[in-house]
N, C-alpha and C positions, 0 to 999 in steps of 0.2 A: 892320866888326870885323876890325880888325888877324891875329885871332886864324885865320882862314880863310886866311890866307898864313903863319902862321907853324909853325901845330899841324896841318896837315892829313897823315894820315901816312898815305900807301899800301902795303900791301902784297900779297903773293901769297897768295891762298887753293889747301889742296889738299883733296881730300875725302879722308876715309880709309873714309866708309861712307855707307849711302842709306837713306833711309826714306822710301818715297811715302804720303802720309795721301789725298789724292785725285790724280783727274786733274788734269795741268797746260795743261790742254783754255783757248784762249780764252773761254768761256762765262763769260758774266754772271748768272750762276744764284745763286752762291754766294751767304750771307750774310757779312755782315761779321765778321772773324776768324774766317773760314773758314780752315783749315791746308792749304796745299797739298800742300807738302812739308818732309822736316827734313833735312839733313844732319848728319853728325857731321866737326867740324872739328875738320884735321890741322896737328899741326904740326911742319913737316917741313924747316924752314928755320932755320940757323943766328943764334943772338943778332946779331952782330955786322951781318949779312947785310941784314936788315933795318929797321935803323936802332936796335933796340931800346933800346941802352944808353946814346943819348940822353934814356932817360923810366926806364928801371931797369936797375939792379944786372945781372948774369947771376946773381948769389944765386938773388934777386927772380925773375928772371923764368923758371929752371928750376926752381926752386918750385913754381911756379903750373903749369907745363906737366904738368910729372911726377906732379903730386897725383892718385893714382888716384883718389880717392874722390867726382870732382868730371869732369863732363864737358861739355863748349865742343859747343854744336849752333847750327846757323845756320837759321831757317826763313824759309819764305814765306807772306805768308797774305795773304786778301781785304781791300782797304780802299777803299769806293767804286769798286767795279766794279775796283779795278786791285790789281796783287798786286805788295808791298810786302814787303821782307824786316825780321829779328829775331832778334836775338839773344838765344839762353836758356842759361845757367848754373847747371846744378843738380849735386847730387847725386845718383851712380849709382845711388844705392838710395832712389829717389824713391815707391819703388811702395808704396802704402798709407797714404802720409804725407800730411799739410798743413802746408805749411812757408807762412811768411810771406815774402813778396815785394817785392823794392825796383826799382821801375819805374826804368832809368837811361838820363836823356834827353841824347843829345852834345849839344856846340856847336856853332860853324861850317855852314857851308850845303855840300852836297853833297860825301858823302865818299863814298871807296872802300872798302875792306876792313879794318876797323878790328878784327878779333880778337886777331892779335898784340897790337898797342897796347892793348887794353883787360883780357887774360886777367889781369895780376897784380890789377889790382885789382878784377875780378869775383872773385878765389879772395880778396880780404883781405875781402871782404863774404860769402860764401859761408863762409866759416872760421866766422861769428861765427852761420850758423843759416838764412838768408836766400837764395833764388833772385833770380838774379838778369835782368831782362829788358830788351835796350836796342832797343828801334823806328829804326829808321833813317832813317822817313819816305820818301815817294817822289821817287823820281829817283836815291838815294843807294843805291849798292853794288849796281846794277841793277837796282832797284825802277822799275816804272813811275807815268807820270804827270811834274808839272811840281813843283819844290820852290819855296814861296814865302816860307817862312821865318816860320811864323809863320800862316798861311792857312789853304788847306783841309786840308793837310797833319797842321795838327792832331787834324783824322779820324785818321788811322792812328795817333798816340798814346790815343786815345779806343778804338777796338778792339782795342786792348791789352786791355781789359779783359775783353769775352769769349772772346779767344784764352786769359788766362789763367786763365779756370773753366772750359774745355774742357780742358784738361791735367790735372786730375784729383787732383795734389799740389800744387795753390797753395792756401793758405787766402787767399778770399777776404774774410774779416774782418778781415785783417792786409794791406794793400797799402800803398806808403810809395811817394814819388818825389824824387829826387837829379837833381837839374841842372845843367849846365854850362853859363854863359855862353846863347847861345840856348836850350840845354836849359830852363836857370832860366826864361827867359821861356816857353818851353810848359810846364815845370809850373805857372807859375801860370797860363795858361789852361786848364789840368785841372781845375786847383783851380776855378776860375771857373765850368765847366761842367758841375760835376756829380763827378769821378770818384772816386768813391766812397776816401780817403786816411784811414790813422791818422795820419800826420805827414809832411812834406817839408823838404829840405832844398836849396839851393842855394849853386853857387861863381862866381862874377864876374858874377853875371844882371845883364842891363840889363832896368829897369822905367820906364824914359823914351828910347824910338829918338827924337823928337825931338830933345834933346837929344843923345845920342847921335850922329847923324849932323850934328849942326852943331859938334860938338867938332875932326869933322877932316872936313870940306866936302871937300877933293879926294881922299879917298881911297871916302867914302862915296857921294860925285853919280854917277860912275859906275857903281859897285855897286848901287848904288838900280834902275836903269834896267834891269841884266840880273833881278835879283830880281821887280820889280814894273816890268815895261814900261808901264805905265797909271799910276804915281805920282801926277804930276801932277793926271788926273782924279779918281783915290781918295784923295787924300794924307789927309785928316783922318779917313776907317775905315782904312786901313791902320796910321797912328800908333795913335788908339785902342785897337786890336785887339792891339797887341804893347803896350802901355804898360802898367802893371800898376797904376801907381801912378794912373792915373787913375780906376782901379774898385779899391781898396785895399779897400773894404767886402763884396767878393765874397770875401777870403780866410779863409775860416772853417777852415784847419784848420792845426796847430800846425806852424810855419814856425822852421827854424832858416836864417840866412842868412850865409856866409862871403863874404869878399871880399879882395882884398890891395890893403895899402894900395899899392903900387908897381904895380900894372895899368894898363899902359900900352896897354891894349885896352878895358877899359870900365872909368871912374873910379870909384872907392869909392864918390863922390856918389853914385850910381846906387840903391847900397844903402842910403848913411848917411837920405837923400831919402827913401824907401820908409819906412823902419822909422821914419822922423817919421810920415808920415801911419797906419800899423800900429798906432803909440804914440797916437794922437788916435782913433782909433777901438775902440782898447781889445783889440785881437788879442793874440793867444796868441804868442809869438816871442822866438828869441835872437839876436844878431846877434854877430860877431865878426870884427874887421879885423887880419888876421897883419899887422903894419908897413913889412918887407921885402921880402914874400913878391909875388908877380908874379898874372897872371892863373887860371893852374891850381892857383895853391897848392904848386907844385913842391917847392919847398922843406920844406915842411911836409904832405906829402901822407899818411902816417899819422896826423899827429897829425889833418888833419881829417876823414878816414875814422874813426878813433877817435871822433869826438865824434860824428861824423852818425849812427853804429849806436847807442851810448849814447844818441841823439835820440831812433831811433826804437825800440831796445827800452824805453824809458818810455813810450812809447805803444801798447806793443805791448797788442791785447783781449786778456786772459785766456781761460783755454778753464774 
């Protein structure tokens, strides 16, 4: 995925506060989505400084900084014996409330500190009613354990779920998931396995890695190799396991899916391919290809933030 060299954006975290929920004791006692601890993330570092205004405005992104009403925590929690951080986006006056919740899975394989880069459009989702929670998976932003892309890693998007009925303000009748690119492909192994979703929505998902990595052989053979050192011997469960389109009859719940036709990291086919077999199976789904627009939708990035929250407040349960 081209996208892992091109999108990956680092930056500095500073804490501006602590909140310990348990010890951060090695002990394998813990259940799963256990909370270790949370931070409240600062930010303390200028637009420019960071690279920000490659991805937004300074409007845009002192906007979202400045929004009291709305505050950036970073946590850690249990996922198969190993502690796995997340990010949560709510509002400050969460207490006594049940808000509905849009699970937001990145791309790309093992990032760094992705709060900057994500805070404007955690607050363009959060404006409209919605907490916001993005898993990192392990290995990523110094979570432990191995990222495989797709693997067991899928565990720590899975105990999302009871990290988010132990918080107290999530309505857990209302959960929704938004994917990017490898995102896309672990939401619909969510989907796949149970996690209880009103609606999901994804942007540039690949639903065929074979095809996928024979689109561009010398960028993906050695990729393949640090991802999955064992390919070779597993290659037909590891394709399976990320393909989506090869289990299309597991997608039971209302799937909105973006894609740009100019993605020059994962082809439209990916999509257009999918929502054939979606269409032959009779699934619930909208599909939309911006023409111009490239792998994140950049160009078009409210307008399909706009349609993904209109997705899922029509799917929202009534109280």
């Amino acid at each position: 995925m081209r996208f892992i060299k091109k999108y990956c954006l680092l930056s500095a975290l500073f804490i501006i506060g602590f909140c310990p929920v348990v010890p951060t004791s090695s002990s394998l006692a813990y259940e799963d989505g256990t909370i270790f601890e949370r931070k409240i993330y600062g930010f303390l570092v200028g637009w420019k400084a960071i690279g920000i205004e490659k991805l937004y405005s300074k409007e845009v992104y002192d906007r979202a900084i400045n929004d009291q009403r709305f505050v950036l925590e970073k946590l850690t929690y249990s996922s198969q014996k190993l502690k796995v951080v997340v990010y949560l986006y709510k509002p400050k006056d969460s207490e006594g409330r049940k808000l509905p919740a849009i699970i937001y899975n990145c791309g790309s394989y093992i990032r760094g500190d992705v709060g900057y880069e994500l805070v404007p459009f955690f607050h363009r989702l959060a404006s409209e009613g919605f907490v916001v929670i993005t898993p990192m998976y392990r290995e990523s932003d110094g979570g432990e354990g191995r990222d495989e892309m797709g693997g067991d890693d899928v565990n720590d998007l899975m105990n999302v779920l009871p990290l988010a009925k132990s918080l107290g303000f999530v309505d857990s009748n209302n959960l929704f998931m938004y994917g990017l690119s490898r995102g896309g492909m672990m939401t619909f192994q969510a989907i796949k396995y149970g996690f209880p979703l009103k609606a999901a929505a994804t942007i540039g998902a690949f639903t065929d890695i074979d095809a996928l990595m024979k689109s561009d052989p010398a960028f993906y053979e050695p990729l393949k190799k640090t991802i999955w050192p064992d390919f070779d011997a597993r290659r037909e469960e590891i394709l399976l396991k990320r393909s989506a389109i090869k289990w299309a009859d597991k997608i039971n719940v209302p799937l909105l899916i973006m894609h740009g036709g100019n993605d020059q990291s994962v082809s439209p086919a990916q999509s257009l391919n999918f929502v054939q077999e979606l269409q032959r199976l009779g699934k619930k789904y909208e599909v939309l290809i911006y023409a111009d627009d490239n792998h994140v939708l950049s160009r078009n990035q409210e307008d399909r933030d706009k349609r993904t929250i209109a997705w899922f407040q029509k799917h929202l349960q009534k109280k």
